[in-house]
Backbone as XML, in Angstrom:
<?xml version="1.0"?>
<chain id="A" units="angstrom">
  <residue number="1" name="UNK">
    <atom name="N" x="-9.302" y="-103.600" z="34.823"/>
    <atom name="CA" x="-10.430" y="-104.378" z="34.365"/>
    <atom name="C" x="-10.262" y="-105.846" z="34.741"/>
  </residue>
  <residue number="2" name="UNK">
    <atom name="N" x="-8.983" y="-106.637" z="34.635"/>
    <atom name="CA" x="-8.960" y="-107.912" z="35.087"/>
    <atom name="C" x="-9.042" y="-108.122" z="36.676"/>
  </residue>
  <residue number="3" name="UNK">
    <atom name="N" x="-8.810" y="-106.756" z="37.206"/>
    <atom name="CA" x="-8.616" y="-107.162" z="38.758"/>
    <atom name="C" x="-10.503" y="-107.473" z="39.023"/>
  </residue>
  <residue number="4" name="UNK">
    <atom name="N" x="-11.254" y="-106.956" z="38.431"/>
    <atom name="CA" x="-12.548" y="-107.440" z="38.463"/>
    <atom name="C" x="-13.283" y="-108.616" z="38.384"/>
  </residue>
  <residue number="5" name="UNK">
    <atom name="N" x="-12.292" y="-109.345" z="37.296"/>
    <atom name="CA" x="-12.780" y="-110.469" z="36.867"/>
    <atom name="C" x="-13.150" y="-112.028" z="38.273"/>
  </residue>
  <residue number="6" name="UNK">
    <atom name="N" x="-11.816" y="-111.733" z="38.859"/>
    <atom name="CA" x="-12.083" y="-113.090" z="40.319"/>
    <atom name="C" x="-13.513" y="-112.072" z="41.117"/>
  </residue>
  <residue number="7" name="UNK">
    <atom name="N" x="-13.391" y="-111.125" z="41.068"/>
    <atom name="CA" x="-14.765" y="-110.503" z="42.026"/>
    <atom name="C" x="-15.786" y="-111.025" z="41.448"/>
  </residue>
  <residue number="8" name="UNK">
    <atom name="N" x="-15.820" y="-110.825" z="40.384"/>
    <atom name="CA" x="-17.315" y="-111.358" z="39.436"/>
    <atom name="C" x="-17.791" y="-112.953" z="40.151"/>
  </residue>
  <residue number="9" name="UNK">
    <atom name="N" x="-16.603" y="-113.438" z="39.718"/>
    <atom name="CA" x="-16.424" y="-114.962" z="39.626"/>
    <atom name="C" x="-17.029" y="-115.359" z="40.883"/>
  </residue>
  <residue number="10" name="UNK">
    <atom name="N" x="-16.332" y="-114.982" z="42.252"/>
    <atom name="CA" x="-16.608" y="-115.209" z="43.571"/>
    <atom name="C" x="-18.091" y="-114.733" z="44.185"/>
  </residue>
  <residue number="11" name="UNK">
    <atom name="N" x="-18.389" y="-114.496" z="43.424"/>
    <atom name="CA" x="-19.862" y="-113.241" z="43.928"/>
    <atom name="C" x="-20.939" y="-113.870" z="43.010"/>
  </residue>
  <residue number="12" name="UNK">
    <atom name="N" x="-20.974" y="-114.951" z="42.330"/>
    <atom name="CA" x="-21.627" y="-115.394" z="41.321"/>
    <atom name="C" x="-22.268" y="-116.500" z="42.377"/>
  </residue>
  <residue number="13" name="UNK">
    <atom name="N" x="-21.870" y="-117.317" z="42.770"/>
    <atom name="CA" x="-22.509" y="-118.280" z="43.712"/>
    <atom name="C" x="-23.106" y="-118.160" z="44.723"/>
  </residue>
  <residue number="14" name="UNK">
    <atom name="N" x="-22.611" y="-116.825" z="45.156"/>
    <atom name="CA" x="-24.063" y="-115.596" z="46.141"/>
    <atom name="C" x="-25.040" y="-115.240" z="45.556"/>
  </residue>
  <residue number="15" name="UNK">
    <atom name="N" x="-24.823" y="-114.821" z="44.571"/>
    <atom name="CA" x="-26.218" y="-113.989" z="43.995"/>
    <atom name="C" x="-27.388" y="-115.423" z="43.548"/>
  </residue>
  <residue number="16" name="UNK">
    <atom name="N" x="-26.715" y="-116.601" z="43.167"/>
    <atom name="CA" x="-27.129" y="-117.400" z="42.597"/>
    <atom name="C" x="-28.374" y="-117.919" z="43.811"/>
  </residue>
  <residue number="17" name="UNK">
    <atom name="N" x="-27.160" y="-118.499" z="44.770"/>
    <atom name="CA" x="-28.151" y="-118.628" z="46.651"/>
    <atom name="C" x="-29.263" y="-117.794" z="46.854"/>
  </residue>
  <residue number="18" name="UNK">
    <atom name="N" x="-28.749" y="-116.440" z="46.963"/>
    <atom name="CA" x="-29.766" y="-115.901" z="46.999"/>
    <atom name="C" x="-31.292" y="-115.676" z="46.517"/>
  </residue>
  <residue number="19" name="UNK">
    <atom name="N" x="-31.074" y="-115.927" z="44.845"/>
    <atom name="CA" x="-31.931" y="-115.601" z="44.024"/>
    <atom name="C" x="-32.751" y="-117.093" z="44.248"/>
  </residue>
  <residue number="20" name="UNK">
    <atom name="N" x="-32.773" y="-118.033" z="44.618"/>
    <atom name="CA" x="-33.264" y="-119.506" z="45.288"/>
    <atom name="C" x="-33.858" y="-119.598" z="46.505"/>
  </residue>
  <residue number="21" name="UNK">
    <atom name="N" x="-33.672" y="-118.734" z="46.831"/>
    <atom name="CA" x="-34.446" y="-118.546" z="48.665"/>
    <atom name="C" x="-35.887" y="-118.933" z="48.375"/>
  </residue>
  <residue number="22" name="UNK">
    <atom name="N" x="-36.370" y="-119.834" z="49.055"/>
    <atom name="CA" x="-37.659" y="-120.433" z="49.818"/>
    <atom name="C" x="-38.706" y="-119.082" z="50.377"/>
  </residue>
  <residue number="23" name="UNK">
    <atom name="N" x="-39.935" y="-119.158" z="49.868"/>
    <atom name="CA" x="-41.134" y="-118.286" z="50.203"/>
    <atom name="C" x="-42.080" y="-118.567" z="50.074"/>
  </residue>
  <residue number="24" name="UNK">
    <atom name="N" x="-42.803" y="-118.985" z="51.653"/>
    <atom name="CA" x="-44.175" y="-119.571" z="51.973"/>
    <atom name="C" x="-45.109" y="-118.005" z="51.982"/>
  </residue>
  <residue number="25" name="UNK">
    <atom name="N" x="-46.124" y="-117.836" z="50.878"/>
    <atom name="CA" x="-46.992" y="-116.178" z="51.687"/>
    <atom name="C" x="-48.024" y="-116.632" z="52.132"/>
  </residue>
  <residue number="26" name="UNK">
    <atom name="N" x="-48.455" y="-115.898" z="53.207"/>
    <atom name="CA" x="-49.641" y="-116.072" z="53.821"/>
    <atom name="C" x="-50.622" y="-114.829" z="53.319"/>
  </residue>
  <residue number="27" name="UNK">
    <atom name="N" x="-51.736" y="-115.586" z="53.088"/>
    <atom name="CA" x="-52.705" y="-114.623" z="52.153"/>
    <atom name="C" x="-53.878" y="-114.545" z="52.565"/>
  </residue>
  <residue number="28" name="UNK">
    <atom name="N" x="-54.885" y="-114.012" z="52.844"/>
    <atom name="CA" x="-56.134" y="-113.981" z="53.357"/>
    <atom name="C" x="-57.023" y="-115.279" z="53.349"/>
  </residue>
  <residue number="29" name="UNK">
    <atom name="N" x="-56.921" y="-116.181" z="52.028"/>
    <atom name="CA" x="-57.445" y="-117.208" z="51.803"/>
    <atom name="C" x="-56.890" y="-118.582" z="52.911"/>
  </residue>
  <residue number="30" name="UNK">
    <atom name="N" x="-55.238" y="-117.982" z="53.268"/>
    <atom name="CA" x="-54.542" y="-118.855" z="54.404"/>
    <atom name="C" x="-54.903" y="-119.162" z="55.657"/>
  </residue>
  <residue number="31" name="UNK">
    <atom name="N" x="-54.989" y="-117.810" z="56.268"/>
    <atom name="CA" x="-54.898" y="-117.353" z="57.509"/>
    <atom name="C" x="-56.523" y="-117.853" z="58.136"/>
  </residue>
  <residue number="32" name="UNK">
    <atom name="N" x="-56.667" y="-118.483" z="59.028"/>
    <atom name="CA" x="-57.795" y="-118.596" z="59.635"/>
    <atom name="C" x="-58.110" y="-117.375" z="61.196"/>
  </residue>
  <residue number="33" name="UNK">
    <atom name="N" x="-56.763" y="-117.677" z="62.227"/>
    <atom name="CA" x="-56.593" y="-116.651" z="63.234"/>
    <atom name="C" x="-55.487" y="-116.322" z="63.585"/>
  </residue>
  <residue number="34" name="UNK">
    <atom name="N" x="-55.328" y="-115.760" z="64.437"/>
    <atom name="CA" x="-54.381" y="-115.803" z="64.669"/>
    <atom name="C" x="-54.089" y="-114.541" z="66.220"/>
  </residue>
  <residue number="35" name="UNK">
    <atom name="N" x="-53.110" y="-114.901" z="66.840"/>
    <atom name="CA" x="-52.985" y="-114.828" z="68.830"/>
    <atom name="C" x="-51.791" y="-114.562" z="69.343"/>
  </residue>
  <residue number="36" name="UNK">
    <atom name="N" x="-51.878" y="-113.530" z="69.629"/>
    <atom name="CA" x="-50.447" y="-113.149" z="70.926"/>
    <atom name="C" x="-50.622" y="-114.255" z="72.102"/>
  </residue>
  <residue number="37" name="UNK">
    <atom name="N" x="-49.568" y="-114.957" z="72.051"/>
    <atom name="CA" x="-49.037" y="-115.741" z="73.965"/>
    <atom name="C" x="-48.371" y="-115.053" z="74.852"/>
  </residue>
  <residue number="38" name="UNK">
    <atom name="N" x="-48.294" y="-115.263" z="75.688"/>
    <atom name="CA" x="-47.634" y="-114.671" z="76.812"/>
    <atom name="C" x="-46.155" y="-114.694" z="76.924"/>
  </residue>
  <residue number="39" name="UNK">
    <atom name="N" x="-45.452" y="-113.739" z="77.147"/>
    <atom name="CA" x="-43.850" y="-114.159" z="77.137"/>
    <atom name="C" x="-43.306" y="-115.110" z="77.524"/>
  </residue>
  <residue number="40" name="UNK">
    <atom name="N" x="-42.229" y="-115.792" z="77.282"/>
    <atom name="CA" x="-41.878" y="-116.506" z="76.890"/>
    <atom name="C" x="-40.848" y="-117.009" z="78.041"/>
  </residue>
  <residue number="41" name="UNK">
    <atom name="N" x="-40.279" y="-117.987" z="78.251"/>
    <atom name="CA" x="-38.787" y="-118.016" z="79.376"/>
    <atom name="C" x="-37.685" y="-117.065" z="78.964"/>
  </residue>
  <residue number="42" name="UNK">
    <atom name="N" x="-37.838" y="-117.832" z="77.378"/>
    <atom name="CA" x="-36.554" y="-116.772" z="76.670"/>
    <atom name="C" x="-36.780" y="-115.154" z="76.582"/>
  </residue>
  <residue number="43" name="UNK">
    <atom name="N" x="-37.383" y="-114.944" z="76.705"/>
    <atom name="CA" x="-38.246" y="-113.283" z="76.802"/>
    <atom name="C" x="-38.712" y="-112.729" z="75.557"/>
  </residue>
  <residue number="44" name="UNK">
    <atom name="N" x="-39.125" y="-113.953" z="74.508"/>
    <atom name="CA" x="-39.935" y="-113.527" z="73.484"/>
    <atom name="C" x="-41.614" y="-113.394" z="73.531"/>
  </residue>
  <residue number="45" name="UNK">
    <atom name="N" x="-41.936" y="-112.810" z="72.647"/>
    <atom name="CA" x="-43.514" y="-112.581" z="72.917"/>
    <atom name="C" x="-43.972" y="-113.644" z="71.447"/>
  </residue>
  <residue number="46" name="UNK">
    <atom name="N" x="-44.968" y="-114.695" z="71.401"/>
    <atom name="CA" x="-45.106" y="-115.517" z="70.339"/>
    <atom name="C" x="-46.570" y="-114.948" z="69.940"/>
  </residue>
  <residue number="47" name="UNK">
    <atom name="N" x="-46.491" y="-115.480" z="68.598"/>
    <atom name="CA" x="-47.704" y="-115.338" z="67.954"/>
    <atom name="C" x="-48.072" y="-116.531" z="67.010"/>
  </residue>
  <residue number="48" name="UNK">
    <atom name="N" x="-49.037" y="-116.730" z="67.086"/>
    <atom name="CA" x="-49.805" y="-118.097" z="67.077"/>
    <atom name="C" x="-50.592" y="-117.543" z="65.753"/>
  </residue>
  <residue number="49" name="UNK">
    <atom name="N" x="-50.665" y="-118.404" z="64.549"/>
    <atom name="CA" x="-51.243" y="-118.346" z="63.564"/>
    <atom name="C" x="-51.847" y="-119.855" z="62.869"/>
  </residue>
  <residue number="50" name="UNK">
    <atom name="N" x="-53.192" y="-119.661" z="63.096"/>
    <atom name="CA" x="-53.695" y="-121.129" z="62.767"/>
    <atom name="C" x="-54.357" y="-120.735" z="61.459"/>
  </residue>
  <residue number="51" name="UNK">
    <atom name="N" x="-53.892" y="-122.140" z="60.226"/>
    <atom name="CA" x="-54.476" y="-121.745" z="58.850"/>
    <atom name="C" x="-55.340" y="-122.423" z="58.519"/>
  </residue>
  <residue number="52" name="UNK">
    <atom name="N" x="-55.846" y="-122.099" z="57.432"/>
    <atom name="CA" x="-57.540" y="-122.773" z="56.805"/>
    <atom name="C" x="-57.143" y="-124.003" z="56.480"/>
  </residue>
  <residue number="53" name="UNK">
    <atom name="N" x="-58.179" y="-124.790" z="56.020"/>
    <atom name="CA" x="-57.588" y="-126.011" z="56.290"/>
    <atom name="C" x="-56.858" y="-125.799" z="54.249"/>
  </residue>
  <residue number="54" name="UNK">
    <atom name="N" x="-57.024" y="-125.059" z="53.408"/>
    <atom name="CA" x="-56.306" y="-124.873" z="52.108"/>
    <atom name="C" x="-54.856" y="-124.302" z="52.636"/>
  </residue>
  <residue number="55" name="UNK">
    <atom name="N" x="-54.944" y="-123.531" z="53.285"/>
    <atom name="CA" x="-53.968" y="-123.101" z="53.630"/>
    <atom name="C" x="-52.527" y="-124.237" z="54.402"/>
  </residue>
  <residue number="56" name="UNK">
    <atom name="N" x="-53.360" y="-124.881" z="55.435"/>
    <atom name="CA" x="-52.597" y="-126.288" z="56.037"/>
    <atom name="C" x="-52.241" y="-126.856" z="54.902"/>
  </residue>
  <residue number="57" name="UNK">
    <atom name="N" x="-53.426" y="-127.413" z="53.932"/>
    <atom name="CA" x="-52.762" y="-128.207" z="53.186"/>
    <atom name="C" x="-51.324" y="-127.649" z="52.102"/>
  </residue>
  <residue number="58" name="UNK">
    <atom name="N" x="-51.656" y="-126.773" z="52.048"/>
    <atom name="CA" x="-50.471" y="-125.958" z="51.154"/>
    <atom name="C" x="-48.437" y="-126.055" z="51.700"/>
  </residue>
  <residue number="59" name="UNK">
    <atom name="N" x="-49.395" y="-125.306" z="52.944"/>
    <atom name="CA" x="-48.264" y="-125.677" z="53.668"/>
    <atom name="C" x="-47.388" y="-126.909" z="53.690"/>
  </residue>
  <residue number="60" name="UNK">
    <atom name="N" x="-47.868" y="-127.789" z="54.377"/>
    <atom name="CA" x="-47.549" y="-129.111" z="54.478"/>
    <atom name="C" x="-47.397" y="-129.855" z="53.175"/>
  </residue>
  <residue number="61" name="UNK">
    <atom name="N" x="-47.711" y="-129.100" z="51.827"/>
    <atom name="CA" x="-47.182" y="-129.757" z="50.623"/>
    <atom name="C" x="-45.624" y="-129.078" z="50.534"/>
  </residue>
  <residue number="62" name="UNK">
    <atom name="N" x="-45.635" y="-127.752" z="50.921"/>
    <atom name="CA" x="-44.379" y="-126.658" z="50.746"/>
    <atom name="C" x="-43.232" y="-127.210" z="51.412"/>
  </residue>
  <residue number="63" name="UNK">
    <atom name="N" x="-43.505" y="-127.762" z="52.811"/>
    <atom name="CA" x="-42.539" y="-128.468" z="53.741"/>
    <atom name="C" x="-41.920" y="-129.460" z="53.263"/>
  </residue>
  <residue number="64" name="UNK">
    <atom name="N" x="-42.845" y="-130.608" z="52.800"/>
    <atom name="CA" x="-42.782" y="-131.745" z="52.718"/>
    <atom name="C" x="-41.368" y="-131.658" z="50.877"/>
  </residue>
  <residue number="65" name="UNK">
    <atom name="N" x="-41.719" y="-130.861" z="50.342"/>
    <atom name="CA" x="-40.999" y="-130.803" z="49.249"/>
    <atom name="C" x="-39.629" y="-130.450" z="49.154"/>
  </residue>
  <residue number="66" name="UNK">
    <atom name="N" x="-39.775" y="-129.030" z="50.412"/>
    <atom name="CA" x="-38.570" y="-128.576" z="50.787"/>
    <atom name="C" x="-37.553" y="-128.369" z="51.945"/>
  </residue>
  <residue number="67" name="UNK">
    <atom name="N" x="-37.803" y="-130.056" z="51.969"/>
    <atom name="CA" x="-37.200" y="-130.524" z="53.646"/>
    <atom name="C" x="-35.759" y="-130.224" z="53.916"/>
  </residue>
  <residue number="68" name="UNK">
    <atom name="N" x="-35.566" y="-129.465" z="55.209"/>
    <atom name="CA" x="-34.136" y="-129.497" z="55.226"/>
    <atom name="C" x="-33.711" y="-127.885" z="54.426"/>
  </residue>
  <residue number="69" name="UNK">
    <atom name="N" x="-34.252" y="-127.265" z="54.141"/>
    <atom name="CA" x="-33.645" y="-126.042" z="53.199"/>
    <atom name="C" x="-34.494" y="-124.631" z="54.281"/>
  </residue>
  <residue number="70" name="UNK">
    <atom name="N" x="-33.396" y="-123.594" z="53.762"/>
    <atom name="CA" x="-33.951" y="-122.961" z="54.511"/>
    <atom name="C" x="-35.378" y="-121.428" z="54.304"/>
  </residue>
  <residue number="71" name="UNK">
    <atom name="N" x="-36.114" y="-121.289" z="54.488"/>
    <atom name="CA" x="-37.708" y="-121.012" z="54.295"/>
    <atom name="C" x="-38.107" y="-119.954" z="54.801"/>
  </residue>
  <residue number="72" name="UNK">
    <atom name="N" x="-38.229" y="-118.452" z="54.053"/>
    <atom name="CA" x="-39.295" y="-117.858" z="55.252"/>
    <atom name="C" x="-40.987" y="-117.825" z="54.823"/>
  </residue>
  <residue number="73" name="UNK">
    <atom name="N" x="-41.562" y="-117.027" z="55.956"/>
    <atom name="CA" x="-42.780" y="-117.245" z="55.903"/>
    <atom name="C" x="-42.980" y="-115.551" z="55.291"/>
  </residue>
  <residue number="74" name="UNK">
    <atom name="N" x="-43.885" y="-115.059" z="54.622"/>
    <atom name="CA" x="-43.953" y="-114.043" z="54.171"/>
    <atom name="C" x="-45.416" y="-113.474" z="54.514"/>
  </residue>
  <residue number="75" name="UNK">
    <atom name="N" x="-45.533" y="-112.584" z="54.835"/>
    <atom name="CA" x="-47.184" y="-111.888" z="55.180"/>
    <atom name="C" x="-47.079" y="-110.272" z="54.535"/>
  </residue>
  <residue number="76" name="UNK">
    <atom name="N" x="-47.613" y="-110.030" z="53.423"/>
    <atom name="CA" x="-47.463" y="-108.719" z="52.849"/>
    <atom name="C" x="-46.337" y="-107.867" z="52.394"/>
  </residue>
  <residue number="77" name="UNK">
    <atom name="N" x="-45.354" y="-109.074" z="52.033"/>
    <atom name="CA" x="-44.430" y="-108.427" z="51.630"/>
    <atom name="C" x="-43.283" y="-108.348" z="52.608"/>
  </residue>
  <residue number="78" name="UNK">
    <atom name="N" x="-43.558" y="-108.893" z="54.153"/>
    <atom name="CA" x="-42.571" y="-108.622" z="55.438"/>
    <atom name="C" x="-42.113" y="-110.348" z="55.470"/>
  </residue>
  <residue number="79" name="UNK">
    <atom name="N" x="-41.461" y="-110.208" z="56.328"/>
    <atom name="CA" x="-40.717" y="-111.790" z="56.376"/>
    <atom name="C" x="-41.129" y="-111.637" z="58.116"/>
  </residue>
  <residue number="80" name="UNK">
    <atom name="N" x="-42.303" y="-112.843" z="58.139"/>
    <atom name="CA" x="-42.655" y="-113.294" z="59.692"/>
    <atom name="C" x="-42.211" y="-114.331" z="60.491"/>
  </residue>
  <residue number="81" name="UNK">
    <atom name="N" x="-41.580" y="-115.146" z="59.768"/>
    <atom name="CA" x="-40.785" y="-116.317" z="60.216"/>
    <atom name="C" x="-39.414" y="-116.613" z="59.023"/>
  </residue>
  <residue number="82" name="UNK">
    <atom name="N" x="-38.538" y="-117.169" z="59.411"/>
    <atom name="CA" x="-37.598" y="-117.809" z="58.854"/>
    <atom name="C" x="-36.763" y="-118.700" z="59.562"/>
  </residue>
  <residue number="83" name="UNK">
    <atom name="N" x="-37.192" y="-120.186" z="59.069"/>
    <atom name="CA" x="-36.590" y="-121.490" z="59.883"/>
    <atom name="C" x="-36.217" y="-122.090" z="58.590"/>
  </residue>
  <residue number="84" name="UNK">
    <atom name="N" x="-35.754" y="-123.118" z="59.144"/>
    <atom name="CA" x="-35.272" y="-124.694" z="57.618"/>
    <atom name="C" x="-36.277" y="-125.330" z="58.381"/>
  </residue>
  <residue number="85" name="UNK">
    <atom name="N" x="-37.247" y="-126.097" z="57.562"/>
    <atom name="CA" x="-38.357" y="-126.908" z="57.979"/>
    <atom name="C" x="-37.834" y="-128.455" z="57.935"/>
  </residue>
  <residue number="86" name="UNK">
    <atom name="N" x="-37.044" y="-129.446" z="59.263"/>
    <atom name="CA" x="-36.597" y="-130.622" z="58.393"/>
    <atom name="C" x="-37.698" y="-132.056" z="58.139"/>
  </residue>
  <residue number="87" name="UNK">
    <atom name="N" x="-39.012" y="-131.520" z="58.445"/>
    <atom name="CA" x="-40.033" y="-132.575" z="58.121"/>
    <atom name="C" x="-41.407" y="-131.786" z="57.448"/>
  </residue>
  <residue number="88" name="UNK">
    <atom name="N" x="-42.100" y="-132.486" z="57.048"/>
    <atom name="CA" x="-43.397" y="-131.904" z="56.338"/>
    <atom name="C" x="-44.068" y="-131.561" z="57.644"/>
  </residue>
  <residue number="89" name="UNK">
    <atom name="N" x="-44.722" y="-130.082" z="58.113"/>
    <atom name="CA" x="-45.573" y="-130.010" z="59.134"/>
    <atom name="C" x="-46.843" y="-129.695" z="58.365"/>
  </residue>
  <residue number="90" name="UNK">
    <atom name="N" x="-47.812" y="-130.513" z="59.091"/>
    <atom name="CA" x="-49.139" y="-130.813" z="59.281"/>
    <atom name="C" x="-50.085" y="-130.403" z="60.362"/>
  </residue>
  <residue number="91" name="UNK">
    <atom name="N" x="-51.029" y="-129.483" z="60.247"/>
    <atom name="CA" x="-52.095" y="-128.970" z="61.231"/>
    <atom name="C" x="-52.578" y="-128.039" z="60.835"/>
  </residue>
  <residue number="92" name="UNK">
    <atom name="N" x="-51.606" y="-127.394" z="60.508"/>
    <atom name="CA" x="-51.426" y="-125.289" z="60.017"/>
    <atom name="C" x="-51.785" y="-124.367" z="61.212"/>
  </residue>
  <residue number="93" name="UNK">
    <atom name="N" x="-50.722" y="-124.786" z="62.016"/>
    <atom name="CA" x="-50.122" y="-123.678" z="62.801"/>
    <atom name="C" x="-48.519" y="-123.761" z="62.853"/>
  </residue>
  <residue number="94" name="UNK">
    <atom name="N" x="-48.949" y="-122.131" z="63.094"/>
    <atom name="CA" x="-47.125" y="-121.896" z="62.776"/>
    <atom name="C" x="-47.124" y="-120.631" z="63.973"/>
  </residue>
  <residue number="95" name="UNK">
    <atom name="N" x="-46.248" y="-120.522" z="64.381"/>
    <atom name="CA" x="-45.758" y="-119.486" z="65.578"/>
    <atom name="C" x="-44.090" y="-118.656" z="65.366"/>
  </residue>
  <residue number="96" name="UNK">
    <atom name="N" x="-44.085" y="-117.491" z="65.337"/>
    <atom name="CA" x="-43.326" y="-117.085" z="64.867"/>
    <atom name="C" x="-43.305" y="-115.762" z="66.291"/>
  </residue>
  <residue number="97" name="UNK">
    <atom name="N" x="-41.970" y="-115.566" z="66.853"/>
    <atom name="CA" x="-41.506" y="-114.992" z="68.194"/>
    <atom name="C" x="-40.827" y="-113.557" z="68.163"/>
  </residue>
  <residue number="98" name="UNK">
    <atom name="N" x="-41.421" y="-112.823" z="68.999"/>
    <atom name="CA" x="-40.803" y="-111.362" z="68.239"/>
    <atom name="C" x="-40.365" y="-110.939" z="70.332"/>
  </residue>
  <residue number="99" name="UNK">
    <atom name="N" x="-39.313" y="-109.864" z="70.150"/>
    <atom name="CA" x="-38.668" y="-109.148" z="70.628"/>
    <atom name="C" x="-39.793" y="-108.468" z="71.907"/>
  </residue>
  <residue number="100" name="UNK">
    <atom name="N" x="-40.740" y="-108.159" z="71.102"/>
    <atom name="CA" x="-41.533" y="-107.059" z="72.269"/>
    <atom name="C" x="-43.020" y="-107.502" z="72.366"/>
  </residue>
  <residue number="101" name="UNK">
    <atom name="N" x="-43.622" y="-107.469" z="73.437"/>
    <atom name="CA" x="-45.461" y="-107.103" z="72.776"/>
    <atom name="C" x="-45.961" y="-106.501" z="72.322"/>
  </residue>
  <residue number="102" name="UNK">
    <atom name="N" x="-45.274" y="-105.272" z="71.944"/>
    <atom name="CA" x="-45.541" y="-104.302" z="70.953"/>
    <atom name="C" x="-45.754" y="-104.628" z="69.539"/>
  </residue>
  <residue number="103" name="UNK">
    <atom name="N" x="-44.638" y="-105.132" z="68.966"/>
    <atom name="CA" x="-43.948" y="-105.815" z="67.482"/>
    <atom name="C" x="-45.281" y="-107.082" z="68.235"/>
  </residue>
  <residue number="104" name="UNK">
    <atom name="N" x="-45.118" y="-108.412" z="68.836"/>
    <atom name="CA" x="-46.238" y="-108.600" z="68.712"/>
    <atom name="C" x="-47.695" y="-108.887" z="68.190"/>
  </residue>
  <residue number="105" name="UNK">
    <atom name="N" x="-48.137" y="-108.033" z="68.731"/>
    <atom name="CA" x="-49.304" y="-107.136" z="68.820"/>
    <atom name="C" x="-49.552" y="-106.780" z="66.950"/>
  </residue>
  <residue number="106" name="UNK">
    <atom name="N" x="-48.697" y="-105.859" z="66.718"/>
    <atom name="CA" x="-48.453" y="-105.422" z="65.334"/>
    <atom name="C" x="-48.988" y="-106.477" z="64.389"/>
  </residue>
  <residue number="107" name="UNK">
    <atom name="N" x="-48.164" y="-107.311" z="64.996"/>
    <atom name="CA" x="-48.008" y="-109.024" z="63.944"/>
    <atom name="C" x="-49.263" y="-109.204" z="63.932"/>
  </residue>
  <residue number="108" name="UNK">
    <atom name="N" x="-49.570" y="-109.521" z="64.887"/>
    <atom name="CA" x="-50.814" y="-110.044" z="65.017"/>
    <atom name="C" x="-52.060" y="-109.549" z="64.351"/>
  </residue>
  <residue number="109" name="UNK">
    <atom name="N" x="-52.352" y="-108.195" z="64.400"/>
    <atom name="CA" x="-53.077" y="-106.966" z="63.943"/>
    <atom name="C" x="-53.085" y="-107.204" z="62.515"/>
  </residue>
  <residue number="110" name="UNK">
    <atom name="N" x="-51.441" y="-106.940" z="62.139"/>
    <atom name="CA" x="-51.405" y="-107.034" z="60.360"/>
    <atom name="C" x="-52.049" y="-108.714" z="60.167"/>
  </residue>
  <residue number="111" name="UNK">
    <atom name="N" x="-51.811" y="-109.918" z="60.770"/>
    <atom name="CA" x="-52.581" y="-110.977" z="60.155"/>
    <atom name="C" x="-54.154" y="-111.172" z="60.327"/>
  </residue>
  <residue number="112" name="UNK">
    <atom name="N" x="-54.432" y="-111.001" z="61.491"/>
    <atom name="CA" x="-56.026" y="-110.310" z="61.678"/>
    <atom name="C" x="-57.078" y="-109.620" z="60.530"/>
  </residue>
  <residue number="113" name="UNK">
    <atom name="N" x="-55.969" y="-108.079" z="60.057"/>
    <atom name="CA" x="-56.747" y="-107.404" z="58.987"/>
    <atom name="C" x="-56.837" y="-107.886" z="57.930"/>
  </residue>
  <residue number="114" name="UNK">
    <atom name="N" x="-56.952" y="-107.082" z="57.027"/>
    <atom name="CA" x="-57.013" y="-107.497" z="55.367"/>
    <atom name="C" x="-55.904" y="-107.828" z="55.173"/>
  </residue>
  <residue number="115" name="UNK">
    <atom name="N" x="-55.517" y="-109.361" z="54.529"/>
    <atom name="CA" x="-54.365" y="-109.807" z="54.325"/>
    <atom name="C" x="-54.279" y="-109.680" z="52.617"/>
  </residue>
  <residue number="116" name="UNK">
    <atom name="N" x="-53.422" y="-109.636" z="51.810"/>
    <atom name="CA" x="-53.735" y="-109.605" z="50.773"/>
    <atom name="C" x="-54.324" y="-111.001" z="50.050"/>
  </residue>
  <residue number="117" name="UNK">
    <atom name="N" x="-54.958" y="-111.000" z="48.779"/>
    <atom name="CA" x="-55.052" y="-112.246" z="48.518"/>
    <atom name="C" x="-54.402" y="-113.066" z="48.000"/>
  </residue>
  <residue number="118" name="UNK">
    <atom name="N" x="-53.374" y="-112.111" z="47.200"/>
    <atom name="CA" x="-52.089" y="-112.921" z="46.546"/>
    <atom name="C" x="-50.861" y="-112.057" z="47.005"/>
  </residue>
  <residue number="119" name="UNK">
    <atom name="N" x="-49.683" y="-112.129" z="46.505"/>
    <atom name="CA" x="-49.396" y="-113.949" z="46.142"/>
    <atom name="C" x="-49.599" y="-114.867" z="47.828"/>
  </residue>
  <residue number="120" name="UNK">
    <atom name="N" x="-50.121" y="-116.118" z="47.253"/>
    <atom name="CA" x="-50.615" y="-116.919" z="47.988"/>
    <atom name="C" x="-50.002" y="-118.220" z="48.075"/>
  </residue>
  <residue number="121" name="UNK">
    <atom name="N" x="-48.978" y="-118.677" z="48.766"/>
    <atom name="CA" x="-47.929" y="-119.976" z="48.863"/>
    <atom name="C" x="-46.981" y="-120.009" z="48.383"/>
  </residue>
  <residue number="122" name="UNK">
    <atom name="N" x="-46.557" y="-121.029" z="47.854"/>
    <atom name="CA" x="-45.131" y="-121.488" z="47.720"/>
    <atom name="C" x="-44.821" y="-120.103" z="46.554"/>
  </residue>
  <residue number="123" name="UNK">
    <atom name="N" x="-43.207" y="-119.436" z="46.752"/>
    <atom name="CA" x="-42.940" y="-118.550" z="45.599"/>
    <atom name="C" x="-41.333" y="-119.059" z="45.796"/>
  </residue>
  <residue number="124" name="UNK">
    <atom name="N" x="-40.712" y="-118.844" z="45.020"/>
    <atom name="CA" x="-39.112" y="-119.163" z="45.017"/>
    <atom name="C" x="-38.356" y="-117.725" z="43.328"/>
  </residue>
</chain>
């Protein structure tokens, strides 16, 4: 039973990190469009997501608060981006780079359709 006790101990400041993780969602009310680009040098396929202007502003309050830390972007429950944002971005576009045009495509499709309406921005 004591050999447990340093495991506890050491594993406490993980779970803690974890349970703090940064979550921007993108929600139907967000999303304005959104676009497959053409591959990439690096051989990614990008996708281009431009938001309402509620949505921009959201954003760019989310950034601006949580500069420097690290953030994903969430669309239905999936994780579509994950960067550390180190300045407030302003416009509401965000581009997030996938593996194939397939995956892609997908991305793109799922932000296109019915997005849900909540949850909608900042969640932690």
């Amino acid at each position: 039973m004591m050999k447990w006790i340093p495991v506890l101990l050491l594993s406490t400041p993980a779970i803690a990190v974890a349970e703090t993780e940064l979550e921007f969602h993108l929600c139907s009310p967000y999303v304005q469009k959104s676009a497959v680009g053409e591959q990439t040098d690096l051989g990614g396929w990008p996708v281009f997501v431009k938001l309402t202007e509620i949505g921009a502003a959201s954003f760019e309050t989310f950034t601006a608060a949580n500069s420097g830390r690290m953030s994903r972007i969430v669309v239905d429950g999936r994780e579509f981006l994950r960067a550390t944002m180190w300045a407030p971005i302003s416009g509401g576009s965000l581009k997030g780079t996938f593996s194939s045009q397939e995956v892609a495509t997908a991305w793109q499709r799922a932000l296109a359709d019915k997005l849900p309406a909540s949850p909608c921005g900042a969640r932690n």
